[in-house]
C-alpha positions as CSV (number, residue, x, y, z in Angstrom):
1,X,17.8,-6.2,-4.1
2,X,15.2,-8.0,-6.4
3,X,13.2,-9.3,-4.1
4,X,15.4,-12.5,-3.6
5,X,14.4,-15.0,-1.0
6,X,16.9,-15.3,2.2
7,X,17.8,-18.7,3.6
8,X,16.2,-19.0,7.0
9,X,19.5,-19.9,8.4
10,X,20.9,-16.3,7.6
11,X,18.4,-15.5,10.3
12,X,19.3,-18.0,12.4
13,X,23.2,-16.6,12.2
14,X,22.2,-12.8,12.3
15,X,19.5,-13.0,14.8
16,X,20.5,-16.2,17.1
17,X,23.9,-17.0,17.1
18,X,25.1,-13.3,16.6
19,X,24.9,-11.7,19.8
20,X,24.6,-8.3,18.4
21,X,21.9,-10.0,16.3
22,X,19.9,-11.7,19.2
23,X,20.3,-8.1,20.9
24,X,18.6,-6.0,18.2
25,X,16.2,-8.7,17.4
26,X,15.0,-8.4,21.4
27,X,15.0,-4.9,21.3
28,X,12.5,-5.4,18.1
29,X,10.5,-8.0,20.3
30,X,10.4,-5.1,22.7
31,X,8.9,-2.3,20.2
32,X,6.8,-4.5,18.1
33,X,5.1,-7.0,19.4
34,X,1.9,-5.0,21.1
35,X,-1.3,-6.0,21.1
36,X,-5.1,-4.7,20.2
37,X,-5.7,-1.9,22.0
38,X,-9.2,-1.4,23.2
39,X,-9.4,1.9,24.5
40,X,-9.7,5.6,23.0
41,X,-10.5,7.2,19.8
42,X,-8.1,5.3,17.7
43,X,-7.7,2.1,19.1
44,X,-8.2,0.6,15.8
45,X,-6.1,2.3,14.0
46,X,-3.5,1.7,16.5
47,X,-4.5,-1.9,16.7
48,X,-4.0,-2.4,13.4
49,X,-0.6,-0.6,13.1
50,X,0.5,-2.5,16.2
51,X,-0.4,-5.8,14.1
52,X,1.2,-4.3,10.9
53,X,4.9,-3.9,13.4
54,X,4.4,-7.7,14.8
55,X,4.1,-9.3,11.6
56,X,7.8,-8.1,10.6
57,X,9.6,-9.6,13.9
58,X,7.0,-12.9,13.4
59,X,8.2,-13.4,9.9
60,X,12.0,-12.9,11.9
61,X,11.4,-15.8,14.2
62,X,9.5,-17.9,12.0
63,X,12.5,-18.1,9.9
64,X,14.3,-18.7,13.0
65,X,12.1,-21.5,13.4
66,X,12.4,-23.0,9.9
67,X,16.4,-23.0,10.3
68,X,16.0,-24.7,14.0
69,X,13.7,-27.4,12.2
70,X,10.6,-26.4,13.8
71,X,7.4,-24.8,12.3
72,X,7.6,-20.9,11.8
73,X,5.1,-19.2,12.8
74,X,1.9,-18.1,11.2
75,X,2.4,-15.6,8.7
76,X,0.8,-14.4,5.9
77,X,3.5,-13.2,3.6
78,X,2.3,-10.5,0.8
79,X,2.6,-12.0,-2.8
80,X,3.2,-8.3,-4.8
């Protein structure tokens, strides 16, 4: 695919209404979304690959958001 922009309301449909959907995107909540880790010899690193795993399900529910007529969430989306 070339990079084509999705509606949000696909996501809505895959990720919402879907059950299957709503069921992997939890599991993905579940992985993902981890915090800053503060202890041990690479707690940035694993800090910053933690982030780098939340931004994906963010961007997810953001366009969750857009499709439900609220604001998505932060996120910065790369411009390559």
């Amino acid at each position: 695919m070339d990079n084509v922009p999705v509606n949000p309301e696909l996501y809505r449909q895959v990720f919402e209404v879907d059950r299957r959907g709503a069921a992997i995107l939890e599991q993905l909540l579940t992985m993902f979304s981890k915090g800053a880790v503060t202890n041990g010899e690479n707690a940035v690193y694993k800090t910053y690959k933690n982030l780098g795993n939340q931004e994906v399900v963010q961007f997810i529910a953001g366009q969750i958001n857009i499709a439900n007529g609220n604001e998505p969430l932060p996120v910065e989306i790369p411009q390559d």
